[in-house]
Backbone as CSV, one residue per row, in Angstrom:
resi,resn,N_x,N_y,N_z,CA_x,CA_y,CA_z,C_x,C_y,C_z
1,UNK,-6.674,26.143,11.473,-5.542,25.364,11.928,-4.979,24.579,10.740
2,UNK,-3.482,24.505,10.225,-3.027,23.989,9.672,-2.545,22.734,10.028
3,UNK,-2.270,21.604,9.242,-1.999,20.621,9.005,-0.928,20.201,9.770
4,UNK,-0.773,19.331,10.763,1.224,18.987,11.087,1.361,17.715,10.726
5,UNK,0.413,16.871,10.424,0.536,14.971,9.971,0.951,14.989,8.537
6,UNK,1.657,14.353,8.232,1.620,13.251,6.826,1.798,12.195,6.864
7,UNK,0.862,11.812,6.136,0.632,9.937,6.015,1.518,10.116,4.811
8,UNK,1.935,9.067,4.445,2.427,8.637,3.296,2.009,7.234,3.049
9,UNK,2.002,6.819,1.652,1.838,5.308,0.564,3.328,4.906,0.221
10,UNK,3.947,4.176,0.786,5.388,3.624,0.113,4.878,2.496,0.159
11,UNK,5.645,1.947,-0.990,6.487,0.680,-1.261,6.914,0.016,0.533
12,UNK,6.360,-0.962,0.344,6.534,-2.044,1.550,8.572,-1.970,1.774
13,UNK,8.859,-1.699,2.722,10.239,-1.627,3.256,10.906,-3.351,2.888
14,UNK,10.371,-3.912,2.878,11.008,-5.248,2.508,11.266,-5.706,1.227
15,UNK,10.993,-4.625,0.291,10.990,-4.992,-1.140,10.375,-5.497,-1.699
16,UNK,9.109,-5.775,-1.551,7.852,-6.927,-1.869,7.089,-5.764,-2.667
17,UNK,7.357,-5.752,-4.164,6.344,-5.524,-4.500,4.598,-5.413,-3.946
18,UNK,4.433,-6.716,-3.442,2.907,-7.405,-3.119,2.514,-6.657,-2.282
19,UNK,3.107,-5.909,-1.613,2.479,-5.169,-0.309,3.268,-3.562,0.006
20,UNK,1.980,-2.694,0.032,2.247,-1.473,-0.209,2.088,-1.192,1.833
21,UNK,2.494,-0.302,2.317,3.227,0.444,3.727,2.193,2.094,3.571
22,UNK,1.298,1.947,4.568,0.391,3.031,5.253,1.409,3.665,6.253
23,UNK,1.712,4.997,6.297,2.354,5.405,7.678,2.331,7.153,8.146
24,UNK,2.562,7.234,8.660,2.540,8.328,9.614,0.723,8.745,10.118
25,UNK,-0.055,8.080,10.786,-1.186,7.816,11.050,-0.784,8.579,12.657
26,UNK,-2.200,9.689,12.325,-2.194,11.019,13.423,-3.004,10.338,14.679
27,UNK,-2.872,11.034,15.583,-3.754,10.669,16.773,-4.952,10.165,16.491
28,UNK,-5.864,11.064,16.053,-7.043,10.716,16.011,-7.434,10.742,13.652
29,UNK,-8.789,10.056,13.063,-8.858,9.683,11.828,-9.106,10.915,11.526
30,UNK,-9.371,12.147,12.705,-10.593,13.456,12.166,-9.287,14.253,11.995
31,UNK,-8.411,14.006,12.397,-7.029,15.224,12.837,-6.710,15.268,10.995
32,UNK,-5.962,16.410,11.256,-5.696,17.100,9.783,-4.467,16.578,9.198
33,UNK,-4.123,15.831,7.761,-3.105,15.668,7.310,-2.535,16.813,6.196
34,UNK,-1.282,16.884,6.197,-0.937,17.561,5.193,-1.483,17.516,3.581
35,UNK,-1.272,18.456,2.811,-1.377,18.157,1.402,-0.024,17.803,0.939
36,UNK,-0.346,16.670,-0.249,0.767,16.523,-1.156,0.668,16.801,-2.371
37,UNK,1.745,17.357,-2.907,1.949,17.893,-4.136,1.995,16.421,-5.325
38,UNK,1.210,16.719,-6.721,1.368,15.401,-7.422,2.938,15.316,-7.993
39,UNK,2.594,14.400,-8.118,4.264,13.724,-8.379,4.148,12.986,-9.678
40,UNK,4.948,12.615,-10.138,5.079,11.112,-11.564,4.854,9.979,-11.034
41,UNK,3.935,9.307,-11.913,2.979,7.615,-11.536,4.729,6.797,-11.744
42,UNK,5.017,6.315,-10.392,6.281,5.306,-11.038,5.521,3.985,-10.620
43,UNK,5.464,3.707,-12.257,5.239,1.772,-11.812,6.302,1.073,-11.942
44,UNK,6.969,1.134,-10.926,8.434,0.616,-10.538,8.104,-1.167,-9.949
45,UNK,7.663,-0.929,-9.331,7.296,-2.574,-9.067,6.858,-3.203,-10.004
46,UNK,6.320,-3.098,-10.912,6.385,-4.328,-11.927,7.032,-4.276,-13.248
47,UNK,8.163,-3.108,-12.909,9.105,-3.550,-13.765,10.986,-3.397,-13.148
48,UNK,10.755,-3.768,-12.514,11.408,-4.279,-11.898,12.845,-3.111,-11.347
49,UNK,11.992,-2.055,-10.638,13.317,-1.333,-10.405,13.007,-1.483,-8.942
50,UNK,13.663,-0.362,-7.929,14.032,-0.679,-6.442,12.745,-0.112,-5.608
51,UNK,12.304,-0.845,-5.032,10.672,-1.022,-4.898,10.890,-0.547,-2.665
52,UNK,12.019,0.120,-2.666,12.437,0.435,-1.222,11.154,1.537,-1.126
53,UNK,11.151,1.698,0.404,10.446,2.923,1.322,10.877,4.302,0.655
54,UNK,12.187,4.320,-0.180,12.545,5.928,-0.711,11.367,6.513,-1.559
55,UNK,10.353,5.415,-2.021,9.755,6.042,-3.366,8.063,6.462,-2.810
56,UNK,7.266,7.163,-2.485,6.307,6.897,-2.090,5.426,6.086,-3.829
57,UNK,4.424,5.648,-3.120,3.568,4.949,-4.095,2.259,5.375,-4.891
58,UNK,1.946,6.895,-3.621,0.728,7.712,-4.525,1.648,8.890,-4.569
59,UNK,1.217,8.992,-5.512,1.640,10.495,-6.696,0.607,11.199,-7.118
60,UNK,-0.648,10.654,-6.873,-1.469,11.786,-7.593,-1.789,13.209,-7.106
61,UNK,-1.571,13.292,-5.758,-1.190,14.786,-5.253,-3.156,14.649,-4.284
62,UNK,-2.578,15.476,-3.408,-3.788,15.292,-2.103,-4.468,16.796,-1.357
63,UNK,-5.080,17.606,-0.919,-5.378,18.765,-0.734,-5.333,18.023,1.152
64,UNK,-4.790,19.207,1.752,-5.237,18.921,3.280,-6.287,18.492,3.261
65,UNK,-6.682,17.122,4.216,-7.799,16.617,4.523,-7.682,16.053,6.167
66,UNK,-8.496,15.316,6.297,-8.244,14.451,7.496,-7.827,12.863,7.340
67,UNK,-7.187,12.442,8.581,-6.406,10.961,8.188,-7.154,10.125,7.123
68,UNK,-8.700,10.467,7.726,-9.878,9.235,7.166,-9.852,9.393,5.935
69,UNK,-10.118,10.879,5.342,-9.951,11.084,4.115,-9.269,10.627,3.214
70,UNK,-7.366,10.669,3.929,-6.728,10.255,3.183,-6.317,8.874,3.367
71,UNK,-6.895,8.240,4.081,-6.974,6.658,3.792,-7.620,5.858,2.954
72,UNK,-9.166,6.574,2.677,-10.099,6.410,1.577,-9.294,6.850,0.186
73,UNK,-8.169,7.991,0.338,-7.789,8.076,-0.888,-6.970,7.028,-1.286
74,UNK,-6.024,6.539,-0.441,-4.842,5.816,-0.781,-5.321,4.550,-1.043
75,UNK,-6.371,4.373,-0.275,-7.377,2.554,-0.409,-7.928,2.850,-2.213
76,UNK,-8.389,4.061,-2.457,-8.767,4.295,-3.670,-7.609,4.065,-4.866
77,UNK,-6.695,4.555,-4.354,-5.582,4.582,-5.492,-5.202,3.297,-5.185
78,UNK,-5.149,2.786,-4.482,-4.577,1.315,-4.484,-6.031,0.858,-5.619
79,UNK,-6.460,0.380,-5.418,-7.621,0.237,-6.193,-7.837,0.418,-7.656
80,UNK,-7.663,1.052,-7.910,-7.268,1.553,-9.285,-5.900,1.381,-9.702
81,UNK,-4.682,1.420,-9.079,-3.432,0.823,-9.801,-3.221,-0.613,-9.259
82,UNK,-3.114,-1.112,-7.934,-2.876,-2.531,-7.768,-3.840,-3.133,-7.019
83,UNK,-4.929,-3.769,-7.665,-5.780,-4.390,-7.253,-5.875,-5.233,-5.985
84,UNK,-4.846,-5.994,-6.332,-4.440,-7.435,-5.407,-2.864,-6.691,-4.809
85,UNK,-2.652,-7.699,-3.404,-1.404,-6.881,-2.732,-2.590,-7.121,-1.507
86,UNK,-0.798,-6.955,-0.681,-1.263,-6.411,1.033,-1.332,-5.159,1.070
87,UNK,-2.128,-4.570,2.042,-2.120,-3.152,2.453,-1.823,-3.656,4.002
88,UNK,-0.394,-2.635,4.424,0.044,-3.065,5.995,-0.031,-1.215,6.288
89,UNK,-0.455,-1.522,7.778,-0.310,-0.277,8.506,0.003,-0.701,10.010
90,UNK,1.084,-0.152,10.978,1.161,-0.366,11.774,1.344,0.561,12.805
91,UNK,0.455,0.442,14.073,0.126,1.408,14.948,1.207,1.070,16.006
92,UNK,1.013,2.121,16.933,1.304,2.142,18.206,-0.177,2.149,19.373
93,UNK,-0.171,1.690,20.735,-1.488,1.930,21.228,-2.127,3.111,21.106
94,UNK,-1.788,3.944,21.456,-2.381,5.549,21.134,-3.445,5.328,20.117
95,UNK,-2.563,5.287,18.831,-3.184,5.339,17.201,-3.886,3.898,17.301
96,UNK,-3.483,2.964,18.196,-4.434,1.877,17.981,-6.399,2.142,18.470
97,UNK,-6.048,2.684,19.767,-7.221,3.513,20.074,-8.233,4.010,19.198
98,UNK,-7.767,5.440,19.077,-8.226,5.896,17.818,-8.677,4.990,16.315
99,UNK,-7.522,4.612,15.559,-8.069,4.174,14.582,-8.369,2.836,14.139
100,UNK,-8.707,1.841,15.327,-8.734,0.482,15.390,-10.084,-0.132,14.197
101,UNK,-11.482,1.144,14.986,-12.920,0.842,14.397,-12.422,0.987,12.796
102,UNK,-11.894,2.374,12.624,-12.123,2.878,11.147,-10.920,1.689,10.226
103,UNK,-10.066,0.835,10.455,-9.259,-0.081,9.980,-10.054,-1.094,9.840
104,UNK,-11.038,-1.959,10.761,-11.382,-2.806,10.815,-12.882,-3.030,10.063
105,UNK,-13.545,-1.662,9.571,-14.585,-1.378,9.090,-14.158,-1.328,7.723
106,UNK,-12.818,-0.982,7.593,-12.373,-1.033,5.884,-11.810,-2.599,5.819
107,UNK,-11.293,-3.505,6.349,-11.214,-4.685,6.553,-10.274,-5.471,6.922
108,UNK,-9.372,-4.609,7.667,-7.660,-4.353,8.358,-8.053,-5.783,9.517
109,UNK,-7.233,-6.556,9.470,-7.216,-6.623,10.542,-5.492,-7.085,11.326
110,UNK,-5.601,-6.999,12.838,-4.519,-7.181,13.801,-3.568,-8.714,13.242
111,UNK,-2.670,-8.685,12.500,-2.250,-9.992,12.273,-0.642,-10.258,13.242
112,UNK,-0.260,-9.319,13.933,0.425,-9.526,15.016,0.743,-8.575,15.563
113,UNK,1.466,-8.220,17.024,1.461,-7.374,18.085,2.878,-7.368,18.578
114,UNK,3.551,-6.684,19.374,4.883,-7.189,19.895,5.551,-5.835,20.797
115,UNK,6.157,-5.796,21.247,6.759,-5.139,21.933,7.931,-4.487,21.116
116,UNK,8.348,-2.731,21.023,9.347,-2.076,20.197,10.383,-2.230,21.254
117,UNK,11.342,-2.945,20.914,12.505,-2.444,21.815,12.783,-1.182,21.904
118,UNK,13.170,-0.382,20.364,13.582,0.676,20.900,12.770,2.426,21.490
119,UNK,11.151,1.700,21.097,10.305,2.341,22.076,9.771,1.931,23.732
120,UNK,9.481,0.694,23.671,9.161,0.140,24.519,7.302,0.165,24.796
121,UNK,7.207,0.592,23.027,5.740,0.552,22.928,5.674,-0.584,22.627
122,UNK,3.750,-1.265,22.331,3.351,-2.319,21.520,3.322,-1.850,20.498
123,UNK,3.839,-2.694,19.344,3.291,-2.031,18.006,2.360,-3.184,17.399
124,UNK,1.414,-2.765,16.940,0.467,-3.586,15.969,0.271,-3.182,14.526
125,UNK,0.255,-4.463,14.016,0.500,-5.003,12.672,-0.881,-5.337,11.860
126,UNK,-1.213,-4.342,11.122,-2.405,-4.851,10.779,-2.479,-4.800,9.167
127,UNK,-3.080,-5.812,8.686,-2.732,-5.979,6.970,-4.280,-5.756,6.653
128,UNK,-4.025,-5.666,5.202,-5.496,-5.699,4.117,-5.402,-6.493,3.113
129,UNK,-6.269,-7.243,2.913,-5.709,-7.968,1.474,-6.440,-7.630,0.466
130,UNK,-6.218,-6.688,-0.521,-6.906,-6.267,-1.484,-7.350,-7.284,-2.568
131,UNK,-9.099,-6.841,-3.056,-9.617,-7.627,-4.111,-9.007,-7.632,-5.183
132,UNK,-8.558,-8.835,-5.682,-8.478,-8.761,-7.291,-9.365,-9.888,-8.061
133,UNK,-9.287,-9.794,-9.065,-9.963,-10.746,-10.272,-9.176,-11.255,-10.474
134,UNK,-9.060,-13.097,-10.780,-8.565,-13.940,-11.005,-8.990,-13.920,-12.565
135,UNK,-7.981,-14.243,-13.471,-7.872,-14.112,-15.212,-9.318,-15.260,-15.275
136,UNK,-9.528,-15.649,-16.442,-9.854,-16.329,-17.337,-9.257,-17.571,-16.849
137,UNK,-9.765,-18.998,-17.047,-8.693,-19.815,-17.108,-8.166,-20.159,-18.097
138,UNK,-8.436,-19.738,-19.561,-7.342,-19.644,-20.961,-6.504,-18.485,-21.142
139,UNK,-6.766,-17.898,-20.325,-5.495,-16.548,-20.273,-4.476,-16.482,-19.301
140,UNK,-3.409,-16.774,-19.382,-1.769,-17.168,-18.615,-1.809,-15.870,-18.209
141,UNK,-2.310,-15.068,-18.785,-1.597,-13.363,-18.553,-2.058,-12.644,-17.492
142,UNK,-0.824,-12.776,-16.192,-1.676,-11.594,-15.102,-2.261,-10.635,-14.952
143,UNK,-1.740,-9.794,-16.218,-1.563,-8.382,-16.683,-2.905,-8.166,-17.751
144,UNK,-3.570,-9.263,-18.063,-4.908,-8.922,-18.930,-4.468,-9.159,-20.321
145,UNK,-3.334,-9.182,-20.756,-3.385,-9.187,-22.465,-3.544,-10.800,-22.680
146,UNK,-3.464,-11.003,-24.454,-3.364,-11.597,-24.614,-2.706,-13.486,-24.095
147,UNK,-3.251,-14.584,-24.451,-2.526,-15.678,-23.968,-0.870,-15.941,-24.201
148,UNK,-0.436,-15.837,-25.142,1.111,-15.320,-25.294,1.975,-14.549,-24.753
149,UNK,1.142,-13.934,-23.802,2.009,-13.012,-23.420,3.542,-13.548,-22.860
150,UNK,3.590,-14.341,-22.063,5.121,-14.818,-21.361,5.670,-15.498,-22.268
151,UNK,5.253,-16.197,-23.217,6.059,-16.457,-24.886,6.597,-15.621,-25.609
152,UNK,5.543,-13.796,-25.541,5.942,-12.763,-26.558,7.361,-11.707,-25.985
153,UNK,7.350,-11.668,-24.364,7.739,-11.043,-23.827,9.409,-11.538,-23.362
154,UNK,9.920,-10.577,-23.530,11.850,-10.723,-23.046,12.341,-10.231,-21.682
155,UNK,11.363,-9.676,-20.803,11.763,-8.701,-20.005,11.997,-10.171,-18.523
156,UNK,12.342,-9.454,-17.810,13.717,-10.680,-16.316,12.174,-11.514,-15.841
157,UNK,11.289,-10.708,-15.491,9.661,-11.340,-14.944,9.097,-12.403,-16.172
158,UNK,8.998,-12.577,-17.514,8.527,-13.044,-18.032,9.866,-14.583,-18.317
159,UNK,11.129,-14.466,-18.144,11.686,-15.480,-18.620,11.663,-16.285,-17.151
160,UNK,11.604,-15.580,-16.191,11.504,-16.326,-14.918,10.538,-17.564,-15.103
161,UNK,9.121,-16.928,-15.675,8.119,-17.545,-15.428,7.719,-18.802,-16.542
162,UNK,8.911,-18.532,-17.582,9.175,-19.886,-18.166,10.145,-20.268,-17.925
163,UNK,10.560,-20.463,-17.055,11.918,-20.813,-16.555,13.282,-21.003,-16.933
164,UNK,12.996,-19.987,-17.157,14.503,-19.571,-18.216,15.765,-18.996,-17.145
């Protein structure tokens, strides 16, 4: 049996860098998702281009698996490119059913609920807040380099942050 789900990793619909968008989540975690073909790493969010739902956020390319699989992947790749950030995924009851345990065992939890108008489902809202490492406290630099960095740097993020 072939594949009919794809999940996808985008860029949070609100433009927030900080928080990356889980979606198309199948009935059940065992059901089969599509494969994706790899794509080009865009680190568009931290430099400042259009950080919309058009772009997905993993690119490294995926072989048919199952949902679970590819949630462990995308939790992985988050992991390895943005440490820190929300991870949001939001169900409908059906998919809440199903994948409530396996969300809440990775460390998801329900941060609000509501009624779709234009389904007339509940939808639930459930975030992750991914680990990061807090710098040094002599290093200004989010990014790991050097203490100069927002002194050395010209780019729109670094003059912000001296308030330029």
């Amino acid at each position: 049996m072939s594949a009919y789900y794809r999940m996808k990793l985008f860029f949070h619909g609100g433009k927030c860098c900080g928080i990356k968008h889980i979606e198309g989540f199948n009935a059940t975690p065992d059901s089969l998702v599509c494969a994706e073909e790899e794509g080009h790493f865009r680190d568009n969010d931290s430099m400042g281009w259009d950080v919309t739902t058009e772009y997905p956020f993993f690119t490294a390319g995926a072989p048919e698996e199952t949902g679970r699989e590819r949630l462990d992947r995308y939790l992985n790749y988050l992991l390895e490119h943005r440490p820190g950030g929300i991870v949001e995924v939001v169900l409908v009851h059906y998919q809440k059913e199903a994948w409530h345990d396996v969300l809440t065992e990775k460390g998801f939890k329900i941060v609000s609920q509501a009624l779709n108008s234009n389904s007339c489902n509940v939808i639930y809202v459930y975030h992750l807040i991914m680990e990061w490492e807090e710098p040094d406290d002599d290093d200004d630099d989010p990014f790991g380099g050097d203490d100069d960095y927002f002194e050395d740097c010209d780019c729109d993020y670094c003059r912000r942050a001296r308030g330029e």
